[in-house]
C-alpha positions in Angstrom: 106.0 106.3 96.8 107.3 109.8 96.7 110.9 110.9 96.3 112.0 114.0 97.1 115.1 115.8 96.1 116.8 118.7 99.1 116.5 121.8 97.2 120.2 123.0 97.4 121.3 119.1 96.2 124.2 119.1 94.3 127.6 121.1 94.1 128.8 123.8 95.6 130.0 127.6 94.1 133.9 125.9 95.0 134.0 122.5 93.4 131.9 124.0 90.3 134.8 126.4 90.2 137.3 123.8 90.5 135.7 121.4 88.1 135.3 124.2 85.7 138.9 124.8 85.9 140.3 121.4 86.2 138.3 120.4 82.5 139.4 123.8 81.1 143.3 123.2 81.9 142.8 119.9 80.5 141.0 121.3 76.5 144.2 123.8 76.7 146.9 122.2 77.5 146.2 118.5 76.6 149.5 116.3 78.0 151.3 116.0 81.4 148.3 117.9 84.0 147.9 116.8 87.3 146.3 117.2 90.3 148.0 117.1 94.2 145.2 113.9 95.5 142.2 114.2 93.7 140.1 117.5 92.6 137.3 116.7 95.3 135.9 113.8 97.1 133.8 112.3 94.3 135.3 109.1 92.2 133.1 109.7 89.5 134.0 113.3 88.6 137.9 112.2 89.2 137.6 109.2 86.6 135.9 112.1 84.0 139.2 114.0 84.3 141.5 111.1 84.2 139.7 110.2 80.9 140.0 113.5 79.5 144.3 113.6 80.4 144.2 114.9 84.2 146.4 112.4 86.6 145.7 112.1 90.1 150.0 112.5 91.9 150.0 112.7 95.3 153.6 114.5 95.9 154.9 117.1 93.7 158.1 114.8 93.4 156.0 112.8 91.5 155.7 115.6 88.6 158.6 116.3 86.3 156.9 118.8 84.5 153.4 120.4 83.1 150.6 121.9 84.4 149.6 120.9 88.5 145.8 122.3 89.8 145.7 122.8 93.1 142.6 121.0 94.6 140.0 122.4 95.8 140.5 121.6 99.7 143.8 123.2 98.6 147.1 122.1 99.3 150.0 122.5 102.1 152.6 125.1 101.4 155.3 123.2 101.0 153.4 121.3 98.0 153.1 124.9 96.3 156.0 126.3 97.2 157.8 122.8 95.5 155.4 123.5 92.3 156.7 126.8 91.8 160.3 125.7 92.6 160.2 123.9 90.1 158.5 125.9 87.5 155.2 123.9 86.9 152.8 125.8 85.3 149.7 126.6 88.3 145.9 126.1 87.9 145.0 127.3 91.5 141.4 125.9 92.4 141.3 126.0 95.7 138.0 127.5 97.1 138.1 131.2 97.8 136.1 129.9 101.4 139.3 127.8 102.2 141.6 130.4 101.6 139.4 132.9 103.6 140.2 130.3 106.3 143.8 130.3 105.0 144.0 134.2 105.8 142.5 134.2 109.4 144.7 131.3 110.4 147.6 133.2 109.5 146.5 136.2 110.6 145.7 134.8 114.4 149.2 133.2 114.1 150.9 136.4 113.6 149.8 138.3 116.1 150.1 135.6 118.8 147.5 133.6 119.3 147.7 129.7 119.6 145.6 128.6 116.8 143.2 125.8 117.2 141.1 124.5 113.8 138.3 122.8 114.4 138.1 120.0 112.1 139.0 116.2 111.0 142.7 116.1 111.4 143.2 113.8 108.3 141.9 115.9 106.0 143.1 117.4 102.7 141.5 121.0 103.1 142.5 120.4 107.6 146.5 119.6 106.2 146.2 122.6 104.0 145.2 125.1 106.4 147.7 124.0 109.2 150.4 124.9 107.0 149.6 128.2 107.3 150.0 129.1 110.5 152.9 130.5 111.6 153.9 128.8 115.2 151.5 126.4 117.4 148.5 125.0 116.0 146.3 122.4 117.3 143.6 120.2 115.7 139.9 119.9 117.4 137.4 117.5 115.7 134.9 117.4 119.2 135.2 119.2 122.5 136.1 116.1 123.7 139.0 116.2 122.3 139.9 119.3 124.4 139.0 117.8 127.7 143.1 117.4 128.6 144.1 120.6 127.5 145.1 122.9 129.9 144.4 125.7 127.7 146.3 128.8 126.8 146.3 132.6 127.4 144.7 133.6 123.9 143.4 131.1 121.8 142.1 131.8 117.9 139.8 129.4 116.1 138.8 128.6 112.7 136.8 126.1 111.6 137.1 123.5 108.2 134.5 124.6 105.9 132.6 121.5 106.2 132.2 121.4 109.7 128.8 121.7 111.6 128.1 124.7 113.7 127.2 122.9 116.3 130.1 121.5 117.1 131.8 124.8 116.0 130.2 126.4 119.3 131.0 123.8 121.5 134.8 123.9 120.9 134.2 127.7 120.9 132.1 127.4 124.2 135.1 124.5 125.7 137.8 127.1 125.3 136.1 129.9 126.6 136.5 127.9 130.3 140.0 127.5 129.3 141.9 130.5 127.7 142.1 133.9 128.9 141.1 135.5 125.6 139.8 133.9 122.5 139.3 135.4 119.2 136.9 132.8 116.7 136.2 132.7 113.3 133.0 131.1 112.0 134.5 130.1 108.4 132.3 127.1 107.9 130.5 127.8 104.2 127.3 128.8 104.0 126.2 126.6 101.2 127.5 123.6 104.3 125.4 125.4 106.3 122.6 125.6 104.2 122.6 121.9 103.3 122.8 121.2 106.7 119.6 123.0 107.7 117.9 121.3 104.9 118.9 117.6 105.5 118.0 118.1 109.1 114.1 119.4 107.7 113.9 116.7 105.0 115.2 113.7 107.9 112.5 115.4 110.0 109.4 114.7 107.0 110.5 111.6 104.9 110.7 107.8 105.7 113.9 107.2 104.3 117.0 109.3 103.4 119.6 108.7 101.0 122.8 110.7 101.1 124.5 110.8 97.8 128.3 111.8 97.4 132.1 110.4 97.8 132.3 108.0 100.6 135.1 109.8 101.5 133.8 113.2 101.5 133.7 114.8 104.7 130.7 117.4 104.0 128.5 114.5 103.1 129.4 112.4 105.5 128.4 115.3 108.0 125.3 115.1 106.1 124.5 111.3 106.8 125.5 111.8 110.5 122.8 115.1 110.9 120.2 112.7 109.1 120.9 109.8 111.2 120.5 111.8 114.4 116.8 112.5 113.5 116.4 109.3 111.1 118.0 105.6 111.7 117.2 105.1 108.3 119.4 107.0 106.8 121.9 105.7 104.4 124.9 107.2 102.6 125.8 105.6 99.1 128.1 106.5 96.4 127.1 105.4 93.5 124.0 103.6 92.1 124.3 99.8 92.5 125.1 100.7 96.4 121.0 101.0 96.5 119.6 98.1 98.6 115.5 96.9 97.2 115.3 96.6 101.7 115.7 100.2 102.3 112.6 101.0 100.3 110.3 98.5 101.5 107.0 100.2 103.2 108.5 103.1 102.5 105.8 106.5 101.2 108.7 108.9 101.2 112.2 109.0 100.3 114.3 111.8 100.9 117.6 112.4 98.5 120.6 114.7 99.9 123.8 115.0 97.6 126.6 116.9 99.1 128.8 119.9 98.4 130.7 117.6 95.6 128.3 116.0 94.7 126.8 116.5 90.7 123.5 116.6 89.7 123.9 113.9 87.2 125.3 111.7 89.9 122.1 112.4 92.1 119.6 111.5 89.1 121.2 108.1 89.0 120.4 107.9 92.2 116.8 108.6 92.0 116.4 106.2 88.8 117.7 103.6 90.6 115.3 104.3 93.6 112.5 104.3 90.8 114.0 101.1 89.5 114.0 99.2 92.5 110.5 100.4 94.1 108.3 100.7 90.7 
């Protein structure tokens, strides 16, 4: 049996930045650091940093004083504007890509438009960018969720970073029947994209995919969905013990994914265990 690792497995330029920056703000400044819900969407990386001092609060009410990091989806205003308020010292790692979507959003806000993010509406890095716009803003995660609007005179869309471009275009393609002028951002990261491409061509030449990454992380879900549309047997797991000896059996060739926030020493678990179970 052959297992084959995607290429571009493993994290992103942003949640290495933030992870970098999160450990670093721990060494220097050793009691009372937190972080507004956790870093990124992977339990394992979170329980590293709560070993090494950094506590996951999920309000800034919750923090008296010290040293706060902004995670990486970034956080709603209000949650920075409190931190400041109340003179916490600021580790800022949210991903330049988010606040490039930050910028737009604001900027379509301000000169008019009714802003429309194409995204999951409970998400951290979603919450975060709705805060910054400036008057009306709605949340798309399908074109189907459009099919009551009634549209408006001059829409602007952004996009969550983790979103597909697929469905990117068909929300784009959905309002274009329904506003009079639209003005679209494609802020989706290119490393998403890029992984996106590539678990489509690994679904397309293995037996087997495994997805690797936070169950509640929203680029690797994405991941598992794009497999599954080419691959039934396509399964996302967390962490090791999820593996299942079934999955494997009759299998030539296993393809592993791991998403955006995802490390590569969490992925080589993985394929152990898929050793393990199949030697």
């Amino acid at each position: 049996m052959e297992v084959i690792i995607a290429k571009h497995a493993g994290v992103c330029f942003g949640v290495k930045r933030a992870i970098d920056m999160a450990f670093k703000a721990a060494r220097k400044y050793r009691n009372h650091v937190y972080t507004i819900g956790p870093l990124i969407h992977n339990p394992q990386v979170v329980e590293q940093l709560r070993e090494v001092g950094v506590t996951v609060k999920e309000d800034i009410g919750d923090i008296a004083e010290g040293t706060v990091i902004f995670r990486s989806h970034g956080v709603p205003l209000h949650l920075a504007e409190g931190a400041r308020g109340k003179g916490l010292r600021i580790v800022d790692a949210t991903c330049p890509f988010v606040k490039r979507t930050h910028k737009f959003a604001r900027m379509l806000s301000r000169k008019g438009y009714m802003v429309i993010v194409v995204g999951d509406k409970s998400h951290p890095e979603v919450r975060s960018l709705k805060s910054y716009v400036e008057g009306e803003a709605m949340v798309a995660g399908s074109a189907g969720e459009l099919a009551d609007w009634v549209g408006e005179e001059t829409v602007g869309i952004v996009a969550q970073t983790t979103q597909s471009l697929e469905n990117f275009q068909e929300i784009v393609a959905t309002c274009l029947a329904k506003a009079g002028e639209i003005r679209a951002y494609n802020t989706i990261c290119d490393a998403t994209a890029l992984r996106q491409k590539e678990a489509l061509d690994l679904a397309r030449s293995v037996d087997c995919v495994i997805v690797t990454g936070g169950h509640r992380s929203a680029n690797t879900r994405r991941l598992a969905e794009i497999c599954r549309r080419i691959l039934d047997e396509t399964h996302h797991v967390e962490r090791v013990e999820e593996l299942k000896p079934s999955w494997f059996k009759g299998r030539r060739r296993i393809g592993v994914l791991g998403g955006a926030s995802t490390p590569s020493w969490v992925i080589e678990e993985i394929v152990q265990g898929i050793h393990r179970i199949t030697c």
